[in-house]
VOPAGU-2260 file (C-alpha; in pm, 1 decimal, decimal comma):
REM VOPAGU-2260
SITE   aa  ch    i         X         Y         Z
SITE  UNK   A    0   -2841,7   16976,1   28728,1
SITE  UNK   A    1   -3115,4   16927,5   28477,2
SITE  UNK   A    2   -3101,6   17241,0   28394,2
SITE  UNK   A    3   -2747,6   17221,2   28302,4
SITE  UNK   A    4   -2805,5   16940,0   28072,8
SITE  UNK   A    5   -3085,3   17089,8   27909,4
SITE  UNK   A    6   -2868,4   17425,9   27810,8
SITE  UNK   A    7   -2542,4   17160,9   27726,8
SITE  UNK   A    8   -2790,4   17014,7   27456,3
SITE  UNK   A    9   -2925,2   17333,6   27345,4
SITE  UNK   A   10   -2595,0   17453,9   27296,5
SITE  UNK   A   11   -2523,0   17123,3   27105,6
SITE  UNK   A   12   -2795,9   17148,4   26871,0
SITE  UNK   A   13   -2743,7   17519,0   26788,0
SITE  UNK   A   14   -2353,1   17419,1   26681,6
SITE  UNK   A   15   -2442,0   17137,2   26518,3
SITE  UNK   A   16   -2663,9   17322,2   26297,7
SITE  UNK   A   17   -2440,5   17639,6   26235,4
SITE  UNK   A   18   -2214,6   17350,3   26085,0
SITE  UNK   A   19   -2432,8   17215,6   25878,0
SITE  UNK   A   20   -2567,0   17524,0   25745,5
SITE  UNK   A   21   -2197,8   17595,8   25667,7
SITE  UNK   A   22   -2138,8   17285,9   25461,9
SITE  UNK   A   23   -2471,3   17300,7   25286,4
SITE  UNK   A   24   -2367,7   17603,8   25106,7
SITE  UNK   A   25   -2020,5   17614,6   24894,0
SITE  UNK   A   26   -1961,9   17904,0   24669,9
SITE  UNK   A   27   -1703,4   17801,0   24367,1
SITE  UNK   A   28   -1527,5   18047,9   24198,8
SITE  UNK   A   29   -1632,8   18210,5   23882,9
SITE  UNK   A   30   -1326,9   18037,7   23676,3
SITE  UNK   A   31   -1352,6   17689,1   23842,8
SITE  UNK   A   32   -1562,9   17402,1   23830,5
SITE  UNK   A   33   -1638,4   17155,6   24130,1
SITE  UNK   A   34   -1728,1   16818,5   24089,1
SITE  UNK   A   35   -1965,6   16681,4   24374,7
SITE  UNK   A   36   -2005,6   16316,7   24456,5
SITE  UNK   A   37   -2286,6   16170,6   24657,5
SITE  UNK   A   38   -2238,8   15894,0   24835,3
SITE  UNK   A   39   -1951,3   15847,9   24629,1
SITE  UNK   A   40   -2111,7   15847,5   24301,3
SITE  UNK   A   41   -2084,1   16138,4   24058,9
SITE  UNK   A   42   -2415,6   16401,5   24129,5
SITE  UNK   A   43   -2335,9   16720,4   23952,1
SITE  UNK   A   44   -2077,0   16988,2   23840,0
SITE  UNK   A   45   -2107,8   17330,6   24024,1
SITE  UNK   A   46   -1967,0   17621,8   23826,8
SITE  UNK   A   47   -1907,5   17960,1   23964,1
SITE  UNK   A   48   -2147,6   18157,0   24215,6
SITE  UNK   A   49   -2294,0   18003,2   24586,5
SITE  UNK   A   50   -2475,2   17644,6   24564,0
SITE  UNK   A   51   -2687,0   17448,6   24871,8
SITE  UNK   A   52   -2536,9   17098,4   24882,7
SITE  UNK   A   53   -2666,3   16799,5   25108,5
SITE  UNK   A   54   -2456,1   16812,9   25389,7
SITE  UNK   A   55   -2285,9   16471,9   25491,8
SITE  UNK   A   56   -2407,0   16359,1   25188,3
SITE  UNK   A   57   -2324,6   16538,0   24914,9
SITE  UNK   A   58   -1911,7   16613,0   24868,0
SITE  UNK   A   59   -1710,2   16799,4   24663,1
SITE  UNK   A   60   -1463,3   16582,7   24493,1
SITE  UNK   A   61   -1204,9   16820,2   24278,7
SITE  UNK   A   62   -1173,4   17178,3   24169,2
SITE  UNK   A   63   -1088,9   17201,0   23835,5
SITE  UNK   A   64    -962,8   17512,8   23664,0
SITE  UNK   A   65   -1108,7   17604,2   23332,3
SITE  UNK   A   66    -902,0   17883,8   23229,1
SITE  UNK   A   67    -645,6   17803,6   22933,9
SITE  UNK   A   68    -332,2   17703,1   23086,9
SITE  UNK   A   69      46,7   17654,7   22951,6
SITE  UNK   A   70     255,6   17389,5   23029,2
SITE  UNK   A   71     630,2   17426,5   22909,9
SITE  UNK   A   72     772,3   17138,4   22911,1
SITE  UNK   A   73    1224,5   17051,8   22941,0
SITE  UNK   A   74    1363,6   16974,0   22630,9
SITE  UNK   A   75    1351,3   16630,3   22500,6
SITE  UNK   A   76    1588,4   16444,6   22266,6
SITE  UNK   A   77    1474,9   16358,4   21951,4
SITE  UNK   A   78    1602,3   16162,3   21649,6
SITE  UNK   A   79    1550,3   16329,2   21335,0
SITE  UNK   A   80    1527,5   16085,6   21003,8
SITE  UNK   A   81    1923,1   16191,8   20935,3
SITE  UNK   A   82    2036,0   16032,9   21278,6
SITE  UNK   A   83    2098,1   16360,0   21421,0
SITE  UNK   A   84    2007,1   16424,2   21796,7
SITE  UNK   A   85    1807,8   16726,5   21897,5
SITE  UNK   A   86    1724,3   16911,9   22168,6
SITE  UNK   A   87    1337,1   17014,4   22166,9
SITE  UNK   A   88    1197,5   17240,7   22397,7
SITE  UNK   A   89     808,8   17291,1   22355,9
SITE  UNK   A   90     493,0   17432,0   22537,2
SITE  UNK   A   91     125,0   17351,2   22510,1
SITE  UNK   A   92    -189,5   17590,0   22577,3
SITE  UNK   A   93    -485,1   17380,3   22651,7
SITE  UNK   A   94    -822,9   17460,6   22850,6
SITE  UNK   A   95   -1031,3   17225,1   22998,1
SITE  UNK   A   96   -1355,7   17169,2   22845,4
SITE  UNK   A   97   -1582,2   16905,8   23040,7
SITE  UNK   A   98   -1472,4   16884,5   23403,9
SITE  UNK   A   99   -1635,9   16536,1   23445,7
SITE  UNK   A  100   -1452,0   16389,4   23175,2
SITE  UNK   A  101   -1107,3   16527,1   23290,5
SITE  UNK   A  102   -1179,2   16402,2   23640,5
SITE  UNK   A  103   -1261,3   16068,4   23600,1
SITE  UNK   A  104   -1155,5   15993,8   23244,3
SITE  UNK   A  105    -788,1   16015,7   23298,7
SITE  UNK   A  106    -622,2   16024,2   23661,9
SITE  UNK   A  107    -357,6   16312,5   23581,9
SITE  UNK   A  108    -451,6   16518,5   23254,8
SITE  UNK   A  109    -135,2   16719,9   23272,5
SITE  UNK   A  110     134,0   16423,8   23264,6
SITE  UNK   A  111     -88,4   16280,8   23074,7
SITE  UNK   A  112     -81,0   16606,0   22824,2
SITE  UNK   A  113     285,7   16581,9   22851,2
SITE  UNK   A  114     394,8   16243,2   22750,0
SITE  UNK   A  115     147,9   16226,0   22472,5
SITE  UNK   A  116     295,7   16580,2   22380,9
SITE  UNK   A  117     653,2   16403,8   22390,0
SITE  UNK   A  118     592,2   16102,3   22182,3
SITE  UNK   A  119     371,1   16264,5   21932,3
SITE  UNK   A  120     718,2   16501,5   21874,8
SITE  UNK   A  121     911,2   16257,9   21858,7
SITE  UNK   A  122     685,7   16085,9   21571,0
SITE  UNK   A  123     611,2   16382,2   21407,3
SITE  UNK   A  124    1054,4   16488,7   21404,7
SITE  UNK   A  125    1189,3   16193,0   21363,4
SITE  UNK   A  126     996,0   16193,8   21044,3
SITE  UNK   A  127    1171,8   16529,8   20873,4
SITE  UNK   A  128    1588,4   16525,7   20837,7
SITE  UNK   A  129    1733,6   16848,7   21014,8
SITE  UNK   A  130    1717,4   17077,0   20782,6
SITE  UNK   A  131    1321,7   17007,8   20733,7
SITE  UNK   A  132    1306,2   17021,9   21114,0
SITE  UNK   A  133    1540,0   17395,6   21149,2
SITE  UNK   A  134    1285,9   17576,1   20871,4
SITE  UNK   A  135     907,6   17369,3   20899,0
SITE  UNK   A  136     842,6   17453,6   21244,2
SITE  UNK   A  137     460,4   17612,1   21125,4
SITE  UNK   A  138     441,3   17238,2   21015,5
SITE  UNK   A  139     562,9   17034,2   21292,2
SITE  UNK   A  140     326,4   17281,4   21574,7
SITE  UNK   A  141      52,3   17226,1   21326,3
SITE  UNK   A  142      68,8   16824,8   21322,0
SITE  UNK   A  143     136,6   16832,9   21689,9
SITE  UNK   A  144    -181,9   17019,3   21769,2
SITE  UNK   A  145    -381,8   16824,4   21548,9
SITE  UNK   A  146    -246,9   16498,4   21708,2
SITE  UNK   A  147    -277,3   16555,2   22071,2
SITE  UNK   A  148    -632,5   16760,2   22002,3
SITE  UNK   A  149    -781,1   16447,2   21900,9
SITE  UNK   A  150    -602,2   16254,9   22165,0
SITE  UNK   A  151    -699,7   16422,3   22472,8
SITE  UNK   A  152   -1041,7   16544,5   22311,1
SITE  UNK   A  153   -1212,1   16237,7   22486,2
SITE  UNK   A  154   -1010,0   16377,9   22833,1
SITE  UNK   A  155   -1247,7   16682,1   22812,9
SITE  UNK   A  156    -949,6   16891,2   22730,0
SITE  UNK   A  157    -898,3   17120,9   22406,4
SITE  UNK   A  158    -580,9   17166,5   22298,6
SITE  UNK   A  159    -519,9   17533,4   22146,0
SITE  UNK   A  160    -163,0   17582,8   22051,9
SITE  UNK   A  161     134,9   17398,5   22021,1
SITE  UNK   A  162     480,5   17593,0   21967,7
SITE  UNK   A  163     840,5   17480,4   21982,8
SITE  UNK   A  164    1018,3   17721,1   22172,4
SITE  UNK   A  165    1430,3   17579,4   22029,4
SITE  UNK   A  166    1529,9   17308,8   21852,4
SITE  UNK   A  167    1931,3   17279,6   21954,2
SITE  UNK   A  168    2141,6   17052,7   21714,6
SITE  UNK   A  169    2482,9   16911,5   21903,7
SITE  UNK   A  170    2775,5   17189,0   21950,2
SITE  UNK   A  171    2989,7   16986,2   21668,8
SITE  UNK   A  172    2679,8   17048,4   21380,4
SITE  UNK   A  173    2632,8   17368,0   21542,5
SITE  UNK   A  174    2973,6   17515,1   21435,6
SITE  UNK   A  175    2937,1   17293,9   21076,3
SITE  UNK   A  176    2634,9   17504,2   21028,6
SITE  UNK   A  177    2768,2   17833,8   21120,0
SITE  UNK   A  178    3118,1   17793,0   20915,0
SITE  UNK   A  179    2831,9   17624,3   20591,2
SITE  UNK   A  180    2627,9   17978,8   20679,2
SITE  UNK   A  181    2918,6   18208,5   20633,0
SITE  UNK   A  182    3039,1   18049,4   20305,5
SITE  UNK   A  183    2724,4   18069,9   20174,4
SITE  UNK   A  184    2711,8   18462,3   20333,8
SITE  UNK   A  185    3034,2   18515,4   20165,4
SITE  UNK   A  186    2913,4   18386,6   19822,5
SITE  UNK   A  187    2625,0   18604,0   19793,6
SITE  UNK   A  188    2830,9   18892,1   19930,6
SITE  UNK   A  189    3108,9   18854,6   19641,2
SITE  UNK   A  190    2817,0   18780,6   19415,5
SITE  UNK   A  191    2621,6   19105,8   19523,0
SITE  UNK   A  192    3009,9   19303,9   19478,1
SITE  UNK   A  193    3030,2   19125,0   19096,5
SITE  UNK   A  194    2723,8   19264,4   18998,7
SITE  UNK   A  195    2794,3   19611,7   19132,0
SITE  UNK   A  196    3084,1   19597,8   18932,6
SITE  UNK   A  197    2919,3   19483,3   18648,3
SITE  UNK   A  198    2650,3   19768,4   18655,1
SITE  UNK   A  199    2960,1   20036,3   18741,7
SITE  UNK   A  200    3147,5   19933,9   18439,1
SITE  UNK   A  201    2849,3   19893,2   18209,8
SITE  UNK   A  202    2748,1   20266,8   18320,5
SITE  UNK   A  203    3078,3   20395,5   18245,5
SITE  UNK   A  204    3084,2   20241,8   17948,8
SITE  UNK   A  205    2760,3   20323,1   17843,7
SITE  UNK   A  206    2876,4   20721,4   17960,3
SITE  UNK   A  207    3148,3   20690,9   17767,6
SITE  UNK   A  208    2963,1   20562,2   17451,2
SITE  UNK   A  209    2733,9   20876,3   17464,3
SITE  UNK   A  210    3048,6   21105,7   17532,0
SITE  UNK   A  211    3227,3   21037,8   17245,2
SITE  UNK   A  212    2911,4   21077,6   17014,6
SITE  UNK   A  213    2808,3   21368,8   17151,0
SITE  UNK   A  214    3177,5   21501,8   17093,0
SITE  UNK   A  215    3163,9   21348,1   16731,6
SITE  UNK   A  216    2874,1   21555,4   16694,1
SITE  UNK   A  217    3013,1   21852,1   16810,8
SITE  UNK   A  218    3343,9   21778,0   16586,4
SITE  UNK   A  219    3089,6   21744,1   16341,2
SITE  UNK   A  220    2867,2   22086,2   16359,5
SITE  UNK   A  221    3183,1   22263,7   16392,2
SITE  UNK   A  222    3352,9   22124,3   16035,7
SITE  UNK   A  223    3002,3   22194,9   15871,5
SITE  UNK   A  224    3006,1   22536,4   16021,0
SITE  UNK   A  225    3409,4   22601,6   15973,6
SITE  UNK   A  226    3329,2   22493,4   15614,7
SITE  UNK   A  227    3051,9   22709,0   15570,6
SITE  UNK   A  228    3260,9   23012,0   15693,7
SITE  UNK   A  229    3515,6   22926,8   15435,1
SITE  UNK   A  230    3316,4   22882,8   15165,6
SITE  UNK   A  231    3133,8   23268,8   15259,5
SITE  UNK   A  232    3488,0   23409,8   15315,9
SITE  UNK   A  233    3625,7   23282,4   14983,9
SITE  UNK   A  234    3285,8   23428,9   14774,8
SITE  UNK   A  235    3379,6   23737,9   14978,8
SITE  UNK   A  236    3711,6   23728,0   14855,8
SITE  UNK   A  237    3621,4   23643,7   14482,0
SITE  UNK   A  238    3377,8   23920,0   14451,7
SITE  UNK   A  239    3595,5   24148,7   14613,3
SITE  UNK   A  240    3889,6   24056,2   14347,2
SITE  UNK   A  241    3645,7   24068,3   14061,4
SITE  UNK   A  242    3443,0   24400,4   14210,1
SITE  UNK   A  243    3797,0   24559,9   14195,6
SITE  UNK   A  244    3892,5   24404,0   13877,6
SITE  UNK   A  245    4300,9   24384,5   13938,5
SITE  UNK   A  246    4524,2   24431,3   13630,3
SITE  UNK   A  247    4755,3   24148,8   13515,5
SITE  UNK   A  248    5061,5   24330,7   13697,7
SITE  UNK   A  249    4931,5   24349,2   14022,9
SITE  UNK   A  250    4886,3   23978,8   14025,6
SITE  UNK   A  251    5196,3   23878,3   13888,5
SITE  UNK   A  252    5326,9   24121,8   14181,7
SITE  UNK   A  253    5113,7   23882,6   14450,1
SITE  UNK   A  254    5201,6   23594,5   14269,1
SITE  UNK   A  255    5599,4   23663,5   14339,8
SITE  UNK   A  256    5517,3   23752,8   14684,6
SITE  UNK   A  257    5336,1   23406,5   14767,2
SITE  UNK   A  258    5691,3   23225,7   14625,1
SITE  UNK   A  259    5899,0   23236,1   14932,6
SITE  UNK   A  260    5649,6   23105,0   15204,4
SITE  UNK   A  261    5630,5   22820,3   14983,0
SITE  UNK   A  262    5964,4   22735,5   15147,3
SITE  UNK   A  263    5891,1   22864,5   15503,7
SITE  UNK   A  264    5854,2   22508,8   15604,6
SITE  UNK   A  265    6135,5   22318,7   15755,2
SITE  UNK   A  266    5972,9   21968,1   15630,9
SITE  UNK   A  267    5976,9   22096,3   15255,9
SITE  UNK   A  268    6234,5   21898,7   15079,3
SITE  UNK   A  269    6128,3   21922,8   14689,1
SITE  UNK   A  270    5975,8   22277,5   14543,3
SITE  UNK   A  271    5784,3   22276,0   14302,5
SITE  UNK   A  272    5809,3   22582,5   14062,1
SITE  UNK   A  273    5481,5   22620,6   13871,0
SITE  UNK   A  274    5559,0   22707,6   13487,3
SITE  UNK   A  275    5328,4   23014,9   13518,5
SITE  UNK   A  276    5669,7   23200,0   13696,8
SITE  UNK   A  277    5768,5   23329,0   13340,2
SITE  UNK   A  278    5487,4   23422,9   13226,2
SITE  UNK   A  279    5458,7   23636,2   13520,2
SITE  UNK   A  280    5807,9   23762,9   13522,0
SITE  UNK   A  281    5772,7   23841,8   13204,8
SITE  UNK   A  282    5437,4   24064,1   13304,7
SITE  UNK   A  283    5640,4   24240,1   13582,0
SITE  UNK   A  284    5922,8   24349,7   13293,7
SITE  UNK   A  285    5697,7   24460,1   13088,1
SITE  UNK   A  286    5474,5   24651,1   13321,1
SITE  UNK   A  287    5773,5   24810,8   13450,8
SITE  UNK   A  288    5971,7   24816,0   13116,4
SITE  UNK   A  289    5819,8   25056,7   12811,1
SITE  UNK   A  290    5630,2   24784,2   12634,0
SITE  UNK   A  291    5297,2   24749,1   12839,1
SITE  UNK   A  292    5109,7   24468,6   12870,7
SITE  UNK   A  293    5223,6   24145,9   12749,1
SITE  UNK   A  294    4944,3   23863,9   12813,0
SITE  UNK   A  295    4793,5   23843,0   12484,9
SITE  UNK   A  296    4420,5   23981,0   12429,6
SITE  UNK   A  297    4454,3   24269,0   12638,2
SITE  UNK   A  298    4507,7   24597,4   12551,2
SITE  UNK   A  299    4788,1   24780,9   12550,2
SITE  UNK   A  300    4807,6   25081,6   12714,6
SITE  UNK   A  301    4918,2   25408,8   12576,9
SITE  UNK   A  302    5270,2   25465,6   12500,6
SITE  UNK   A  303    5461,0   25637,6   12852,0
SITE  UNK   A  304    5750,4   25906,5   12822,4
SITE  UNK   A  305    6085,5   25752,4   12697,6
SITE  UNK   A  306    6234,8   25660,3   13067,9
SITE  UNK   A  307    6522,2   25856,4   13235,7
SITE  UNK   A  308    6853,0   25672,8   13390,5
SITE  UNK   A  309    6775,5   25950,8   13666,3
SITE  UNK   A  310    6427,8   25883,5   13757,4
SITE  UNK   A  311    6431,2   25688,9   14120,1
SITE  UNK   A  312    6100,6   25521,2   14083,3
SITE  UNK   A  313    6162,5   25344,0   13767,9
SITE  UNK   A  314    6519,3   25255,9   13914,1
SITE  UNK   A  315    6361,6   25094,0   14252,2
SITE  UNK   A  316    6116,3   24904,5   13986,9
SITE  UNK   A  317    6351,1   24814,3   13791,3
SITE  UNK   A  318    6566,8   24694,7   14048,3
SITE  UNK   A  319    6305,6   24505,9   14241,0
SITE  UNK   A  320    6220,1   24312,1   13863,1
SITE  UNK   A  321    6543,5   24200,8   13898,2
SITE  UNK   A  322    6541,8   24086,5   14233,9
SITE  UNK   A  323    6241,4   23874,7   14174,1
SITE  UNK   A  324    6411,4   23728,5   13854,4
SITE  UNK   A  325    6721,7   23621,5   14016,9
SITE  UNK   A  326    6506,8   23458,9   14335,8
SITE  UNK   A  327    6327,9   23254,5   14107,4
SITE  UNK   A  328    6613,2   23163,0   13893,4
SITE  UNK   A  329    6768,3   23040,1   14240,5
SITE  UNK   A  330    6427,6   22856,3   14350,9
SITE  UNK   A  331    6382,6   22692,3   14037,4
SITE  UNK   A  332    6740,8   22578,9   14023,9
SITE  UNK   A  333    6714,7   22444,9   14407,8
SITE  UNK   A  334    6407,9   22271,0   14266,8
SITE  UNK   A  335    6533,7   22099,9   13952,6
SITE  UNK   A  336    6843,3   21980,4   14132,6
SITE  UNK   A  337    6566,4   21834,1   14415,8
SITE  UNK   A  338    6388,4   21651,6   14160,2
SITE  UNK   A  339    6688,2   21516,1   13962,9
SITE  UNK   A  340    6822,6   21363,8   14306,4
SITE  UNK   A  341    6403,0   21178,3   14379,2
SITE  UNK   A  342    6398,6   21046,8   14028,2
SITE  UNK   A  343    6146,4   21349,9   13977,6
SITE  UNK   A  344    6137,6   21522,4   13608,9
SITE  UNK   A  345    6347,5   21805,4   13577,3
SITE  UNK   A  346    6169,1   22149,8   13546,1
SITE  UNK   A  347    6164,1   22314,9   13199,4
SITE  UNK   A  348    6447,2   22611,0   13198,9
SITE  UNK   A  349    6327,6   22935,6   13280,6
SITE  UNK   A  350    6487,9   23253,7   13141,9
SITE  UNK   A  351    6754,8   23440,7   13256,0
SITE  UNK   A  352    6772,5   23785,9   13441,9
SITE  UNK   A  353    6977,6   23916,2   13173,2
SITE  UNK   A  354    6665,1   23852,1   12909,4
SITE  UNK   A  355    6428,3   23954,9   13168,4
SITE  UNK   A  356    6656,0   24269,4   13221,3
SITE  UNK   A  357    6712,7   24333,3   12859,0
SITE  UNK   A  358    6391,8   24290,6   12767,3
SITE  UNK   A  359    6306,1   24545,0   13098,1
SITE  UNK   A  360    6557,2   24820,8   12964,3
SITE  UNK   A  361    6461,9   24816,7   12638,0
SITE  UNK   A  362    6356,2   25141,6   12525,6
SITE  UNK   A  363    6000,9   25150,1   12328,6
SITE  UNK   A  364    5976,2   25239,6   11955,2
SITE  UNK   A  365    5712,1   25407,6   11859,2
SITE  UNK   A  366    5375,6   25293,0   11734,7
């Protein structure tokens, strides 16, 4: 029986310190931090690894977590400075700092965290009118962190970063806004379209501009060339005529021949008969007649054969003098009776084909 006993207390004793070896050793994790009380008094803070603690004695109050945590929190209504209701909707990163202090400085740091979050928005929005509120929101996380930073800071907490996730206006200023944001869309897109426009038409313009001087230009270079051509194709004409040296008859003859296209076009209504016509009639006669030249200071050329009735050629001249002298009989009788119906002066008389003729058959005397 005694024996019993003896191995009932050994047994005891063995238990009893297997227990108390257990709770003299607590091993905390590497990211928390244990507060231990003894005798109900604060002792010490045990951060991560194994730690010997007085057993019955010593106790481990809380187990606080130091990595940085985020709390999002449901949106809140807040009054802006226009009287508009919002909804908020915001979350907080914060890490705690000094275990001790969150522990027994404040009973629940994360209600705690979230009212003062709550009222400090509401301070810091009710402040700014909506429109302050929709676009400042860098401005609003920055005064909130600054706020509740120095507000917890005694709480052993840091606060890191504050962000407003939405800030809802009511479904009535939420179609206002959207009907203000498509005018205002609108505007700039009609505004953006007018200046196309503008640039378009100024381009064209500005196209057109250079067209038409670079075509005046071109109108330009070709009159000064066209000119130029003229002016080398009448010298080669003049020195041609004077290289050949013509005789008084043969241009009397072109002179004739240039008469009728005078009136070769339909919008001629008054001819013009230069006074020069006798002059030259009267050098075709007497080229084709026995007398020779008749322009004074030129010389007359020798005396021909007295001229046959029978001879063709001197017929066909003759006959062709005659012509000539009857078409410009006609033309300058057309003309005079033009001019006397404009009011024009009436062309001198020329003379007839029977002088021209006599003075073509007459029969040279002799020198």
């Amino acid at each position: 029986m005694d024996n019993v006993i003896l191995w009932v207390l050994v047994i005891a004793i063995v238990v009893f310190a297997l227990v108390t070896l257990l709770r003299a050793i607590t091993i905390v994790r590497q990211s928390d931090a244990v507060i231990i009380e003894r005798l109900g008094k604060y002792n010490r803070t045990l951060f991560g690894g194994p730690h010997l603690i007085v057993p019955f004695i010593d106790r481990p109050r809380l187990r606080v977590d130091l990595r940085e945590q985020v709390v999002s929190f449901p949106p809140q209504g807040v009054i802006t400075e226009d009287n508009l209701t919002v909804a908020v909707d915001t979350v907080v990163y914060f890490t705690v700092t000094d275990p001790r202090a969150a522990t027994y400085e404040i009973a629940n740091y994360l209600g705690a965290v979230e009212q003062l979050t709550i009222t400090t928005l509401r301070n810091v929005v009710g402040s700014l009118n909506l429109e302050e509120a929709l676009v400042s929101r860098d401005v609003i996380n920055a005064k909130l962190m600054t706020e509740l930073d120095e507000a917890t800071g005694r709480w052993g907490i840091k606060v890191n970063r504050v962000e407003l996730k939405a800030i809802d206006p009511p479904a009535s200023l939420q179609d206002a806004m959207e009907k203000q944001m498509r005018a205002e869309r609108d505007r700039r897109a009609a505004i953006l379209t007018a200046e196309g426009h503008k640039q378009s038409q100024i381009l064209v313009a500005e196209g057109a501009r250079q067209s038409e001087i670079l075509k005046a230009e071109g109108d330009k270079q070709a009159q000064v060339l066209r000119a130029q051509g003229e002016s080398e194709a009448i010298e080669t004409v003049f020195g041609a005529i004077h290289a050949g040296a013509p005789d008084d008859k043969l241009l009397a003859y072109q002179y004739l021949q240039m008469l009728p296209r005078l009136a070769e076009g339909q919008a001629s209504k008054l001819w013009i008969i230069p006074s020069e016509l006798t002059e030259a009639l009267k050098g075709i006669a007497g080229g084709f007649g026995a007398g020779g030249s008749t322009l004074p200071g030129m010389p007359r050329p020798p005396k021909p054969a007295p001229s046959r009735g029978d001879d063709p050629e001197v017929n066909a001249a003759m006959a062709a003098a005659q012509e000539a002298l009857k078409a410009a009989e006609q033309v300058s009788a057309e003309a005079e009776a033009s001019a006397t119906a404009v009011g024009a002066p009436p062309v001198p008389p020329r003379p007839s084909v029977d002088a021209a003729d006599a003075a073509a058959q007459r029969p040279e005397t002799g020198a």
